[in-house]
C-alpha positions as a Markdown table, in Angstrom:
| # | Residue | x | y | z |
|---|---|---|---|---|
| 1 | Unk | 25.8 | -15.1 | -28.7 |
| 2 | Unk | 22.9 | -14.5 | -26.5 |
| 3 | Unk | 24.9 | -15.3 | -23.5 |
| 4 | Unk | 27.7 | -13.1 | -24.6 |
| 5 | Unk | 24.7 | -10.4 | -24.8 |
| 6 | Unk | 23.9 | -11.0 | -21.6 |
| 7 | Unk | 27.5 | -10.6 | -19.9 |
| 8 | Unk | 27.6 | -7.3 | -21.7 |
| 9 | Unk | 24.9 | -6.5 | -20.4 |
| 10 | Unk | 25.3 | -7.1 | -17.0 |
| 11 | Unk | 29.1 | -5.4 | -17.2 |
| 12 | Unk | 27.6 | -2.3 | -18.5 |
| 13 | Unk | 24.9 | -2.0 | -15.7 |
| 14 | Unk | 27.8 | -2.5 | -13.5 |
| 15 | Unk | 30.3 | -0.4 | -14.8 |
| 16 | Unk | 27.2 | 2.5 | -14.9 |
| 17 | Unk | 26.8 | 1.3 | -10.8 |
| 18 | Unk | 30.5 | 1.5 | -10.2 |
| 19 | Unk | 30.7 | 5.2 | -11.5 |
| 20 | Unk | 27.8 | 6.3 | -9.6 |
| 21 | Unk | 28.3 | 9.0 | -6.8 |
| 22 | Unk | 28.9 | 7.3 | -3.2 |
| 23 | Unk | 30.6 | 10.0 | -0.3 |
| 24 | Unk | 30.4 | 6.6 | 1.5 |
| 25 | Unk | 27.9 | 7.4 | 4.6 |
| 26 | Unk | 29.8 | 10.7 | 5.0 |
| 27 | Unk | 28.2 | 12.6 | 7.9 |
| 28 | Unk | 27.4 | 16.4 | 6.0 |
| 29 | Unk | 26.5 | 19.5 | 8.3 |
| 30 | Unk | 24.1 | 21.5 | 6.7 |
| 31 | Unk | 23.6 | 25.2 | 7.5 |
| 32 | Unk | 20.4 | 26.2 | 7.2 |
| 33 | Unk | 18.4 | 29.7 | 8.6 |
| 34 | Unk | 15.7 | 27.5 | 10.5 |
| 35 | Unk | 12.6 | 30.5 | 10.3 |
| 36 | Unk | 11.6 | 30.5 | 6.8 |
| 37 | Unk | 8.7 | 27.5 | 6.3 |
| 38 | Unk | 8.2 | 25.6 | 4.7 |
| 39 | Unk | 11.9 | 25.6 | 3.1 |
| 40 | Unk | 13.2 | 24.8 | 6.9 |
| 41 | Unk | 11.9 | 25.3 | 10.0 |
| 42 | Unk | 12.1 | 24.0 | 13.6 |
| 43 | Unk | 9.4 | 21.8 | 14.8 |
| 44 | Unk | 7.6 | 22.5 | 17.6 |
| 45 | Unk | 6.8 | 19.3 | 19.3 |
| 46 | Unk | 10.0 | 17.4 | 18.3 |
| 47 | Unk | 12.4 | 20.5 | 18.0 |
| 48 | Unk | 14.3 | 18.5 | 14.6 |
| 49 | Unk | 14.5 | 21.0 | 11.6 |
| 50 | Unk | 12.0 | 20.1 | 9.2 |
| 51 | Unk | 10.9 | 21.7 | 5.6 |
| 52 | Unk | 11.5 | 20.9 | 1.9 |
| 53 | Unk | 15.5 | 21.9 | 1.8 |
| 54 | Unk | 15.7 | 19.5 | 4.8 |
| 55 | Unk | 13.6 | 17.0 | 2.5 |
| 56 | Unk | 15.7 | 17.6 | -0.8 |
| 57 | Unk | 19.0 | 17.1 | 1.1 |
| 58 | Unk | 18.3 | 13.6 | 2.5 |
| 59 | Unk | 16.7 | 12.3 | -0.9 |
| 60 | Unk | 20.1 | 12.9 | -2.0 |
| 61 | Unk | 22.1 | 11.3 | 0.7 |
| 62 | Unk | 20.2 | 8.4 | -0.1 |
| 63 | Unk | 21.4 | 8.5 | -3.6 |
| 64 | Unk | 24.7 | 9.2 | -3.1 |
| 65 | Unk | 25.5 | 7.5 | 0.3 |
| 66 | Unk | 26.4 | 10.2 | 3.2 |
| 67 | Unk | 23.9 | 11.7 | 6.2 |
| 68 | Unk | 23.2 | 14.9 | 6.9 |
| 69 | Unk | 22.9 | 17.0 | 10.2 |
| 70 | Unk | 21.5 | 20.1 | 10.2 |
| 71 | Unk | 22.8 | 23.4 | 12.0 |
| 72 | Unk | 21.1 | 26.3 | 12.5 |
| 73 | Unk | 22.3 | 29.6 | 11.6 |
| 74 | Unk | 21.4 | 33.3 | 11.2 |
| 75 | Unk | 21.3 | 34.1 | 7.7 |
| 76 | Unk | 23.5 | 37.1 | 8.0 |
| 77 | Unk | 26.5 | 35.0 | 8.9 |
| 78 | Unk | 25.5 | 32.3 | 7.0 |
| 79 | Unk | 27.9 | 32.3 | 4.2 |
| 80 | Unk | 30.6 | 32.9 | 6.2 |
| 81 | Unk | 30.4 | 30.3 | 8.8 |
| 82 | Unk | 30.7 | 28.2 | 5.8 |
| 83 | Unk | 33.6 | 29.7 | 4.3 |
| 84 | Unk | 35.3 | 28.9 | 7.5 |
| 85 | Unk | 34.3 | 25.2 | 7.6 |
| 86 | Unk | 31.6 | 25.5 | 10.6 |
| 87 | Unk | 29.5 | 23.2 | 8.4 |
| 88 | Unk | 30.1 | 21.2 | 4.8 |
| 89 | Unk | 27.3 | 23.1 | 2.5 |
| 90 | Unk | 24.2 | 25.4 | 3.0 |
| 91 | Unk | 20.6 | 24.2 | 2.4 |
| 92 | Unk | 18.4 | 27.7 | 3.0 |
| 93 | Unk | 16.7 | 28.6 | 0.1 |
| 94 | Unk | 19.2 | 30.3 | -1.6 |
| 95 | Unk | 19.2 | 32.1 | -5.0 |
| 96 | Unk | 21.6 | 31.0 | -7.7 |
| 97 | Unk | 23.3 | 35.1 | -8.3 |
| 98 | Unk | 27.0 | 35.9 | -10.7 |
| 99 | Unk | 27.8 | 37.7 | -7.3 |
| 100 | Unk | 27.7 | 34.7 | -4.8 |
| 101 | Unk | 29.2 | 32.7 | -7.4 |
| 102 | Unk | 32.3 | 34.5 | -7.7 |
| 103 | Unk | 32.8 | 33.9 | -3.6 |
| 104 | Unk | 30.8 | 29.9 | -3.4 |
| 105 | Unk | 29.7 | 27.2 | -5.8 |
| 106 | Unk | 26.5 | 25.8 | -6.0 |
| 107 | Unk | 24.9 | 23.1 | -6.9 |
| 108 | Unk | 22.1 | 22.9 | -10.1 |
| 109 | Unk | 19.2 | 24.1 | -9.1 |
| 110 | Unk | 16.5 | 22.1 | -7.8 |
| 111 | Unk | 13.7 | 24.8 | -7.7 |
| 112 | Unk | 12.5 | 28.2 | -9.2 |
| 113 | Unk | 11.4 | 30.5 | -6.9 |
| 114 | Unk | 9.7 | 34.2 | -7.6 |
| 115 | Unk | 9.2 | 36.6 | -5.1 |
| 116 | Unk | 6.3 | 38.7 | -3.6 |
| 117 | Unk | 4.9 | 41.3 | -1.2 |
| 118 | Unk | 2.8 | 40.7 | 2.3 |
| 119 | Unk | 0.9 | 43.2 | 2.8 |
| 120 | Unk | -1.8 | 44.2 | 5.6 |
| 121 | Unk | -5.1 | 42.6 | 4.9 |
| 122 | Unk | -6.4 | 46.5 | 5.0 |
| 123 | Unk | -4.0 | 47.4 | 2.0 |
| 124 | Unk | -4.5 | 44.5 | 0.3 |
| 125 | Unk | -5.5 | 46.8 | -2.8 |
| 126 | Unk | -2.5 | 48.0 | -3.4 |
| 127 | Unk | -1.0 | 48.0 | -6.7 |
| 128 | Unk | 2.4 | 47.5 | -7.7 |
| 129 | Unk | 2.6 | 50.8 | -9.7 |
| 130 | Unk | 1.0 | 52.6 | -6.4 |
| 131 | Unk | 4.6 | 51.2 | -4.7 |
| 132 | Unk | 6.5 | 51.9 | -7.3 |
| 133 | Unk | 4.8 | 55.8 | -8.0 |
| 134 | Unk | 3.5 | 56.8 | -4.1 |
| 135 | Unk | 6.8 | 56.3 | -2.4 |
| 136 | Unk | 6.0 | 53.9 | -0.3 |
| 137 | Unk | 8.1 | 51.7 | 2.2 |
| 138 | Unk | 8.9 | 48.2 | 1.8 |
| 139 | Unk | 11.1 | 46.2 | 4.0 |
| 140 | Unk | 12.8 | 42.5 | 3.6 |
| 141 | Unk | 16.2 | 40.4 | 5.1 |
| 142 | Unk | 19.4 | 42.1 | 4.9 |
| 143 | Unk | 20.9 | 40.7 | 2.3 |
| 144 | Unk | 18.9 | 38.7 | 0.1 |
| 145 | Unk | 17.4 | 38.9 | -3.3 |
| 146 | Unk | 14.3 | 39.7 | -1.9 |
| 147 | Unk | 16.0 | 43.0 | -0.3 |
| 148 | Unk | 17.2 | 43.3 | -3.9 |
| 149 | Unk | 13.9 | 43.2 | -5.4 |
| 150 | Unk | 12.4 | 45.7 | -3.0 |
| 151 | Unk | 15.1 | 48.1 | -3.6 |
| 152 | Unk | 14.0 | 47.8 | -7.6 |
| 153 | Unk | 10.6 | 48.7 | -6.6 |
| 154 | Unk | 10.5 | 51.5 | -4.8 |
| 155 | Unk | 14.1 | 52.7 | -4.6 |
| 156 | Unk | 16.9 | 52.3 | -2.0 |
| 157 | Unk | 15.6 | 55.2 | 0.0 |
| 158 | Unk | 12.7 | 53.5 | 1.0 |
| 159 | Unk | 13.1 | 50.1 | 1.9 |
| 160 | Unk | 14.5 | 48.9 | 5.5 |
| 161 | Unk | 16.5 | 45.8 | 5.2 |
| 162 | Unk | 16.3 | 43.6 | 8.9 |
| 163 | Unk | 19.1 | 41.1 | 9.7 |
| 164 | Unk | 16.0 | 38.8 | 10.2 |
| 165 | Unk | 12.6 | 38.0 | 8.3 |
| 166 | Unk | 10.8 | 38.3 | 11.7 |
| 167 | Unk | 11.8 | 42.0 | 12.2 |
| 168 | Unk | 10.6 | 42.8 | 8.5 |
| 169 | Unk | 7.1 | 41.4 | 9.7 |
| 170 | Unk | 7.4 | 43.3 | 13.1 |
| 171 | Unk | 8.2 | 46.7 | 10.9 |
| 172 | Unk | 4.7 | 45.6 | 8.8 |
| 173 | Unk | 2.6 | 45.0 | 11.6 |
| 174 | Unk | 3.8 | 48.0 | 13.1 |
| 175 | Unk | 2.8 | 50.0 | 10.1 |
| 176 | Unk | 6.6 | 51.4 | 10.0 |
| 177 | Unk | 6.7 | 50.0 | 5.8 |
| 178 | Unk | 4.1 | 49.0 | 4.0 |
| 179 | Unk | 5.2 | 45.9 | 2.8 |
| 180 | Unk | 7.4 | 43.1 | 2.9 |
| 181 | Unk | 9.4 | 41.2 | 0.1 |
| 182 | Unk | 9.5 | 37.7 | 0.5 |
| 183 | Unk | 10.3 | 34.4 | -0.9 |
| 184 | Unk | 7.7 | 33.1 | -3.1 |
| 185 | Unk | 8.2 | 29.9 | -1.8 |
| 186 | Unk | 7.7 | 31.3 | 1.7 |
| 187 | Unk | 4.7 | 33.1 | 1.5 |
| 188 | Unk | 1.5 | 31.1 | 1.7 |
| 189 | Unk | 2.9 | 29.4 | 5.2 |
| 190 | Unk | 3.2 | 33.5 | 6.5 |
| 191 | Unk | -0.3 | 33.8 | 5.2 |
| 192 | Unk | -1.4 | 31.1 | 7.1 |
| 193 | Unk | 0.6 | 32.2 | 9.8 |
| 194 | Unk | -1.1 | 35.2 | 10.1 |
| 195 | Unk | -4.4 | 34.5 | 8.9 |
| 196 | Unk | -6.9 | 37.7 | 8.7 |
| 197 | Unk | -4.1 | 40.2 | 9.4 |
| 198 | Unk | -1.0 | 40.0 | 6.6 |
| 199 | Unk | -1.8 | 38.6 | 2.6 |
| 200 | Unk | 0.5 | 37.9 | 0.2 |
| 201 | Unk | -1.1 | 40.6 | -2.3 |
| 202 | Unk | 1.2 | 40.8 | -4.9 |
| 203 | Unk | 2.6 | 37.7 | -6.7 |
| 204 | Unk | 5.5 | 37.1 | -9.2 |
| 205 | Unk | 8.0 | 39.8 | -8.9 |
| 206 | Unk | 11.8 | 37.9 | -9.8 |
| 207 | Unk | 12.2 | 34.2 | -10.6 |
| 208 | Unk | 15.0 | 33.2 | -9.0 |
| 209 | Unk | 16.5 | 29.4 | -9.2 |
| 210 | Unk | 17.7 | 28.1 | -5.7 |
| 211 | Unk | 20.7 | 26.2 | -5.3 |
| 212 | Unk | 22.9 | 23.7 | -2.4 |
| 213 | Unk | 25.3 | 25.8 | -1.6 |
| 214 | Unk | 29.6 | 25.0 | -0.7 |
| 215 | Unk | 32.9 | 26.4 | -0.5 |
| 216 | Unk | 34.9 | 27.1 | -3.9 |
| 217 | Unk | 36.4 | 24.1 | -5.4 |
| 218 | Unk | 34.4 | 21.4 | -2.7 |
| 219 | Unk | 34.3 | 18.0 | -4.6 |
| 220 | Unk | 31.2 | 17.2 | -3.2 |
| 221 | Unk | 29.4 | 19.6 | -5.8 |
| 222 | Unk | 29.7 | 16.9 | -8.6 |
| 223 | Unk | 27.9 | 14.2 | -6.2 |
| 224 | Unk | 24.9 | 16.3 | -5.4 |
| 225 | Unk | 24.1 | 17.1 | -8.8 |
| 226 | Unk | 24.3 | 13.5 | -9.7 |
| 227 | Unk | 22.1 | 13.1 | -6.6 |
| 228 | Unk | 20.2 | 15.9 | -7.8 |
| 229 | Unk | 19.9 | 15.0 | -11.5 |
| 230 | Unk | 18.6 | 11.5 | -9.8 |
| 231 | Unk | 15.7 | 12.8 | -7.5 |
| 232 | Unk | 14.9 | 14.6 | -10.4 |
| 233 | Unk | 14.8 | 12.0 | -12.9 |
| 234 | Unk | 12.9 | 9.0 | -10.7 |
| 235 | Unk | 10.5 | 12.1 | -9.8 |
| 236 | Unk | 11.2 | 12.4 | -5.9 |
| 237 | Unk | 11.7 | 15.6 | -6.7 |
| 238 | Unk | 8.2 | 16.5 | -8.1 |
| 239 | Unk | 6.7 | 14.6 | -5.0 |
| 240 | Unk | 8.0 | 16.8 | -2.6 |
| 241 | Unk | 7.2 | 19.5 | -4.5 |
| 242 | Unk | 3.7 | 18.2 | -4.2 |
| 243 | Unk | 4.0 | 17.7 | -0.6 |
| 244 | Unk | 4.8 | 21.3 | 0.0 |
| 245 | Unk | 2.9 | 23.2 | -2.6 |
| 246 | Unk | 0.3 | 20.7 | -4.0 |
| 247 | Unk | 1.8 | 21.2 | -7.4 |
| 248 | Unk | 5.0 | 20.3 | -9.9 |
């Protein structure tokens, strides 16, 4: 009888291995907007793309067997480079909306991300409610939720949208807006960045979750969440949250 336990066992650990997730050392590209650290950047001394998406991705190749090689692309023809197959899914930070959904799928998400406003050290002081009441200018990427968000502040009419991040920060510097919406997850490394001149001065706008995303209907969605769901579980996941942030 104990034997017979045994076999059982050992079949059901290897039925569960059997059913496991394998895209059989598939080679993935990955499109990714490389200017937004530490979610992906380029690195200077080695020029490879580097940052937590970059990080998340490869923790769940090596779960579910395939490698992935990362592209970079604008943001503002991101999704549709990947609707015509330039590259197999898109790794860049990107909020989990009912509108994208009805065009792409995505994958659970793997992080919850709120936004906030950089602001000019000077204006640091600023309230929300001064935005919101004074009719002043914000800016953010064309196209994002963060553009979104900025619109909801201080009203269509005043916000300038860029087709990059780095144009938004121009416009601030420049004292053309008086702030910039940006990814929560983004904003300390800008801070840094920029040390003594821009602050991220207002905190915890929109909680957003950010998703993998691919083309309606790709098969592969199933196997990343499993990936996903097994980063999650043997707590990869929290470590490279750790690594990035210095908390879960």
């Amino acid at each position: 009888m104990k034997k017979l336990m045994i076999a059982l066992a050992v079949a059901a650990l290897a039925s569960s291995v059997s059913h496991a997730a394998d895209l059989g050392g598939k080679l993935l590209k990955v499109g990714s907007d490389t200017t937004s650290p530490p979610m992906e950047s380029i690195d200077p001394a080695t020029g490879q793309v580097v940052g937590f998406d970059v990080d998340v991705v490869n923790a769940v190749c090596a779960k579910i067997n395939c490698q992935a090689e990362f592209i970079t692309t604008g943001w503002d023809g991101i999704f549709a480079a990947l609707d015509q197959g330039s590259f197999d899914l898109v790794a860049s930070g990107v909020s989990i909306t009912e509108e994208r959904k009805k065009a792409m799928d995505f994958s659970d998400p793997y992080i919850v991300n709120s936004q906030a406003v950089l602001m000019r050290a000077d204006d640091q002081g600023i309230t929300l409610d001064a935005f919101k009441n004074a009719g002043r200018k914000l800016s953010a990427q064309a196209n994002t939720t963060d553009a979104q968000v900025a619109e909801s502040v201080v009203g269509k009419e005043n916000v300038a949208a860029y087709d990059t991040f780095s144009a938004a920060i121009i416009a601030l510097k420049n004292k053309d807006v008086d702030g910039v919406v940006i990814n929560g997850a983004n904003a300390a490394a800008y801070e840094r960045e920029f040390a003594g001149e821009l602050v991220v001065a207002i905190k915890d706008l929109e909680s957003d979750p950010l998703g993998l995303v691919f083309r309606k209907g790709d098969e592969n969605v199933a196997a990343f969440n499993e990936g996903l769901k097994m980063i999650k579980d043997d707590g990869t996941l929290d470590q490279l949250i750790s690594k990035y942030w210095g908390l879960k």
